[in-house]
N, C-alpha and C positions, 0 to 999 in steps of 0.2 A: 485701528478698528478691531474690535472684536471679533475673532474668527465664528464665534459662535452665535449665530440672531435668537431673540425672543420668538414668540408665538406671533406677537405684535409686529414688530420688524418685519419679521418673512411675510406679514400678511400682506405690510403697507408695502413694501419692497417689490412682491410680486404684483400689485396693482399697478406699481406705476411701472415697472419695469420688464414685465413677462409677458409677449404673446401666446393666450390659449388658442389651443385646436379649435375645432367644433364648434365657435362661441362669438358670439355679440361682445367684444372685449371690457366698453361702458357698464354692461350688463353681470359681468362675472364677480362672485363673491365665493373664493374657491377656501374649502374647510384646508385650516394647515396639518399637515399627516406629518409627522415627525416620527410615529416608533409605530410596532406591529410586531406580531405574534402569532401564530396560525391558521385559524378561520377569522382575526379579529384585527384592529388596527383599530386608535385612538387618535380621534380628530377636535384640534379648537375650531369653532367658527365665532365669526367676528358681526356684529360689536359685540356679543353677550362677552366675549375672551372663554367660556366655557366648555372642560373638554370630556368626550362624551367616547364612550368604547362605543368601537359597531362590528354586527357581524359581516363578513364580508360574503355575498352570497353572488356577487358579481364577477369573482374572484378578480378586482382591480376591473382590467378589460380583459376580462377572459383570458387571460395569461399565469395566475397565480397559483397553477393548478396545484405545488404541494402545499402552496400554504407562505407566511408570512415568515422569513426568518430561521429558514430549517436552517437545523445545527451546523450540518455536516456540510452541506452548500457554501453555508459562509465561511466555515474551517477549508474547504478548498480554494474559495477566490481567496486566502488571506494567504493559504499556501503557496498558490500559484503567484501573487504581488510579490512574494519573499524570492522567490524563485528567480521571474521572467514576467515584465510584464506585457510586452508586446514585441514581437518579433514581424518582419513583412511578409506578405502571405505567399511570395516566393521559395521559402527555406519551408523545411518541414520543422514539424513542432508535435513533441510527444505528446499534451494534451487533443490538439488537430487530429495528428493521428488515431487516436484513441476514441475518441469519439465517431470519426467518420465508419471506424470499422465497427464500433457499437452501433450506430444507426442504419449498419446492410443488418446486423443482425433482428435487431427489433422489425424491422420495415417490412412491409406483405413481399409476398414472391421472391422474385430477382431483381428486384430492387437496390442496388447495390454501394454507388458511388455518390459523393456529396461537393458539390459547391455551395460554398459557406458566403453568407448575406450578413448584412445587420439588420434586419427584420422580415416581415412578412410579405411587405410592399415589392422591395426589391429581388423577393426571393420568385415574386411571381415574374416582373419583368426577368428577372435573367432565366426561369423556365420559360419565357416563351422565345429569346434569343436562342438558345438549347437547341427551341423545339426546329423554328426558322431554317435552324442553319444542319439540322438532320436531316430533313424533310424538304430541303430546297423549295418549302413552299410560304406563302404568309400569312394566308388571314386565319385569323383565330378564331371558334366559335366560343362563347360566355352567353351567359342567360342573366336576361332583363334586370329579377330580381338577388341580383348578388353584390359582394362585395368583396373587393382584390385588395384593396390598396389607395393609400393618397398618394402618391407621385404620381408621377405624369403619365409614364405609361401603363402603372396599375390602377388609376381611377380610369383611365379610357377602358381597357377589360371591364370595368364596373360598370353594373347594370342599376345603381339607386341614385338617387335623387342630390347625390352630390357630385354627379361626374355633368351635370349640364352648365352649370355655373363655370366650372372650370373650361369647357369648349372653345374653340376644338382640340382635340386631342390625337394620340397615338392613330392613325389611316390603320385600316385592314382587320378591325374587330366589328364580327358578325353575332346577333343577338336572337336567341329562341327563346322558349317561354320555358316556366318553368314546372315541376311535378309538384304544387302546393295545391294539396287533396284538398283542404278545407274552403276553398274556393278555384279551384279546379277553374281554368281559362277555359276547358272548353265544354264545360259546360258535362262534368262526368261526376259518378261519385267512387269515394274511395271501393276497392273490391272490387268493382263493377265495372272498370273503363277497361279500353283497348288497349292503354300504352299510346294513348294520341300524343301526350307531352314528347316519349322520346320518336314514334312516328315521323311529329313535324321540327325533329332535330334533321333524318335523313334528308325529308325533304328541301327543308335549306339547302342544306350541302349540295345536293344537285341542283338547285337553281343559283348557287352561288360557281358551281363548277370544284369537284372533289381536287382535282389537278392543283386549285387554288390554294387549298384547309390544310394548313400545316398541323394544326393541332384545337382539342377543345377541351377549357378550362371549367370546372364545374367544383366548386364547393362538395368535399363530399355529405357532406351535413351545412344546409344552408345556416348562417350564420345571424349576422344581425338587422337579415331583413327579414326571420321571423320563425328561424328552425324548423326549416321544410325537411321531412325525412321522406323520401321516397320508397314506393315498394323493392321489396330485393329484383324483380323482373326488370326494374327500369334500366338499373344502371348495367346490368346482364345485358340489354339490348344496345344501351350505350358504348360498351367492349364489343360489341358485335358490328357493330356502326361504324365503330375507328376501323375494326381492322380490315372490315369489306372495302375502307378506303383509302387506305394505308396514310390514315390523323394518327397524332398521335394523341392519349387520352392522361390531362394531367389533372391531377386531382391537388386541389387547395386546401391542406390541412392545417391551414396556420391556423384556426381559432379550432377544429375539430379534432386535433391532433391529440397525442401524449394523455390518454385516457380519459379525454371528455367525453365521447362517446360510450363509457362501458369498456372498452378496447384498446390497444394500444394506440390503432388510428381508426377513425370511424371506416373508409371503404370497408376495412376488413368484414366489417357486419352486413356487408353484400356480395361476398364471396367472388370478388373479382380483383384484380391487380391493376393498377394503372400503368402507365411505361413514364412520368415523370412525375413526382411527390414534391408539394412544396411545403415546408413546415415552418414555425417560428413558436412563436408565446408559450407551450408548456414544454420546450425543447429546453427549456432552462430556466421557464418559469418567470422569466421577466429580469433573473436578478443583476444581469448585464445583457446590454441588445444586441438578438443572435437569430439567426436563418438559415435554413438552408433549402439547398435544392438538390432532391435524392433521384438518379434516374436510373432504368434499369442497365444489366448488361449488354442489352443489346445496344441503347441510344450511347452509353460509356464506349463498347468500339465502334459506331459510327462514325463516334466524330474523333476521337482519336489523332489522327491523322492531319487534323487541322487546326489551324491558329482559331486558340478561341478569344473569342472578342468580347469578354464579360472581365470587370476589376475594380476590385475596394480594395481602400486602404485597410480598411479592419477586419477583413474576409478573412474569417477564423482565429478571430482574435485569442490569446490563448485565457486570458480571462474568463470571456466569454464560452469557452472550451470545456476550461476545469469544471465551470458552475454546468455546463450541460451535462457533463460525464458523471458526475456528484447527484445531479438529479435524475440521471436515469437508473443509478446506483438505488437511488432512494426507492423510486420506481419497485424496482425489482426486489430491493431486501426488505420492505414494509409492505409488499403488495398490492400498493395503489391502486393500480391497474384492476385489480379485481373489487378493493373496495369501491371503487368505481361504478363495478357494475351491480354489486350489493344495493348500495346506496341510490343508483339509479332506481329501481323495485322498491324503495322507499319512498322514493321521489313520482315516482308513480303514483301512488297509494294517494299519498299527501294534493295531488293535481286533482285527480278524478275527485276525491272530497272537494276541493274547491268547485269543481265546474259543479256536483250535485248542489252545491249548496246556495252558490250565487247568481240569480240569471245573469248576471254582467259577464260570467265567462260563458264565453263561446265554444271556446275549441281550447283544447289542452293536449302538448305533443311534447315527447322530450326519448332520449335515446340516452342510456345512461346518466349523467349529470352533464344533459346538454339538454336543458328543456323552457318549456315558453307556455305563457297565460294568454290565450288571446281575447283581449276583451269588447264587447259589442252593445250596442242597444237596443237590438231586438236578435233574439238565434234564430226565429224565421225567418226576417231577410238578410240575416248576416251583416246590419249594416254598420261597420266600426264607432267603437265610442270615440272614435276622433279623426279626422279627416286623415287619411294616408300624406304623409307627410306633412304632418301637422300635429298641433298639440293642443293643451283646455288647460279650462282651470280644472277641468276633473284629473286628469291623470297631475296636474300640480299638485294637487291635494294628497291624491294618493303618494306621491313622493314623500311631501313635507311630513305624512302620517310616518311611513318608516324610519325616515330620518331620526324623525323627533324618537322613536324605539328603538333606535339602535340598530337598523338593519339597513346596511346598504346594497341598492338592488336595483337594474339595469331596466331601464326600461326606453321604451322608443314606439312612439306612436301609439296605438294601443295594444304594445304588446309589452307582457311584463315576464323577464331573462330569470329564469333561473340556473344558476350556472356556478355554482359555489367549488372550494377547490375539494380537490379529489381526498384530500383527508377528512375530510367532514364526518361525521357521527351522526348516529340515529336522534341521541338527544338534542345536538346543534340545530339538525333538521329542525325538529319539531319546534325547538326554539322560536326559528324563523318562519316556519310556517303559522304560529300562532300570531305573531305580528302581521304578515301579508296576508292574516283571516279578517284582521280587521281594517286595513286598507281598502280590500278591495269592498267592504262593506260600504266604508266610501262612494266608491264607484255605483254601487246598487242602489245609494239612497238617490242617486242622478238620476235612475232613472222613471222615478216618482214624479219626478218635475216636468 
């Protein structure tokens, strides 16, 4: 057999033979992605067999932050294979090492030390085994509207609508509400409220018993249940919160991390420090699967002293190592990180024209190149053009319209992801913005009917 398959082959191959994520398996007709190149990647879809460049404005899953195919990435994992390619996570290893001491330096505060995952999932369960066995205490607080992880004990931390089907789960995860201004649970508006969101955080905690709360996990930029940014006051009163109760406060920067936000990692843009970091997807970008879990000096000598009870076979892998160290090299000698938050001010610009122009957007929120379309059928009553946790033929249309232009773009419920990677251009933008002006036109003509 051919070591090499057609377009055809891998398409037919993965029907009968691959289980998708997320997916009606009957149902799946997935484009074959074969090659890519920085904001773009070239995909056949089946039956036409015809292959079509797109922009990539999803960056994959929110992972692809430098982009498709950097040089210098792939010249280190080719280095690194020539080298070493896996060693066990007992011995030390110059890439591991090198990395772990790059990630105290990028990281807020004293944030310091790294235990290395194969993704974001596991990177959250082993911050909260961390957190467990600092804090000799258990339960965890997470909010409703989030999302940690598919395994077992990071979809129990999740608060969306794919941890019920899996139940029951991981015991001892406590649930508050969240700071999403644009429909505010308690009934407040943005500017204007008390800080009831993190109010009725303490509150739990004392009806739960503080003795209990080992730690609370909060997205620091909510993710893909609709890119809630909170005011900088919130998360101020949240550090204020932990430490009147001695929780620990660990912040989830697997999809907000590595200059999605503007910043190196989103908390930064609320002037506070957490005491445990957990990262993945643009810590290397996707190009071998890597996590970690950053915690400060202080939780690094608490627990010191004790058998830790956390283990992978591929915990800092050195593959996965080189391609981190290489991408935060990129990071720093191309200036991502600030084109970032340039481009974010772009991305701005580009929102607000949409929400003027189309009653279908509602609300329009984004923090550097982490931002979000929310779409509705009336902005007086807010009430979404699709059922929360559900979907139409309208936002189908609106897909098939980008697709069919060349732009690929994240969407979920009626909320439409703008999250493209951190190299992106002012002309790309507008690119893509001209395609998702006539999408969402789409959307507007629905609401005629």
């Amino acid at each position: 057999m051919s070591s090499t398959l057609d377009n055809k082959t891998t398409y037919d191959y993965d029907r009968e033979y691959v289980i998708h994520s997320w997916s009606v398996q009957s149902k799946r007709n997935p484009l074959v992605v074969n090659r890519a190149e920085g904001v773009y990647f070239w995909g056949t879809s089946f039956p036409s067999g015809k292959e079509k460049k797109y922009l990539d404005m999803a960056s994959q899953l929110v992972n692809s932050n430098i982009g498709h195919q950097h040089p210098k990435v792939v010249a280190a994992i080719k280095e690194q294979a020539d080298k070493l390619c896996f060693a066990a996570p007992s011995f030390a290893n110059e890439k591991r090492s090198e990395l772990a001491k790059m990630l105290s330096e990028v990281a807020p505060g004293n944030l310091k030390c790294s235990f290395f995952t194969n993704a974001g999932a596991d990177a959250n369960e082993n911050a909260i085994k961390i957190a467990r066995m600092y804090t000799k205490k258990t339960k965890i607080i997470t909010r409703y509207r989030s999302y940690h992880g598919a395994t077992y004990g990071a979809i129990a931390l999740t608060g969306d609508p794919r941890r019920p089907p899996v139940e029951p789960t991981m015991p001892g995860v406590v649930r508050v509400l969240d700071p999403y201004c644009y429909r505010c649970p308690f009934g407040q508006k943005a500017g204007s409220c008390h800080l009831e969101c993190a109010k009725q955080i303490e509150e739990v905690i004392t009806y739960e018993n503080p003795d209990t709360v080992a730690a609370m996990m909060i997205e620091s930029v909510t993710g893909s249940n609709g890119v809630f940014i909170p005011p900088k006051a919130y998360y101020q009163e949240v550090r204020r919160i932990c430490d009147k109760y001695n929780i620990l406060f660990i912040a989830d920067e697997v999809m907000a991390g590595f200059g999605r936000a503007g910043t190196w990692f989103a908390i930064q843009n609320f002037d506070v420090v957490p005491d445990i970091m957990t990262v993945a997807k643009g810590i290397n970008s996707g190009y071998v699967p890597l996590g970690a879990v950053i915690v400060s000096e202080k939780v690094a000598a608490g627990i010191k002293d004790d058998f830790l009870y956390c283990g992978l076979t591929y915990s800092g892998h050195p593959l996965a190592c080189a391609a981190a160290v290489a991408t935060i090299k990129a990071y720093q000698d191309e200036k991502l990180i600030e084109n970032s938050h340039k481009m974010g001010e772009v991305l701005t610009k580009h929102l607000a024209e949409m929400k003027q122009k189309h009653p279908v957007v509602g609300d329009v929120r984004n923090i550097g190149l982490f931002g979000v379309l929310e779409l509705v059928k009336d902005r007086e009553t807010r009430e979404p053009l699709v059922p929360w946790n559900s979907t139409g033929p309208v936002m189908a249309a609106v897909n098939d319209y980008l697709m069919e232009h060349g732009v690929f773009l994240y969407s979920r419920w009626n909320y439409m992801f703008i999250v493209p990677p951190v190299i992106i251009s002012e002309a790309q933008m507008a690119e893509a913005f001209e395609v998702i002006d006539g999408a969402i036109s789409i959307a507007d003509a629905s609401l005629a009917k």
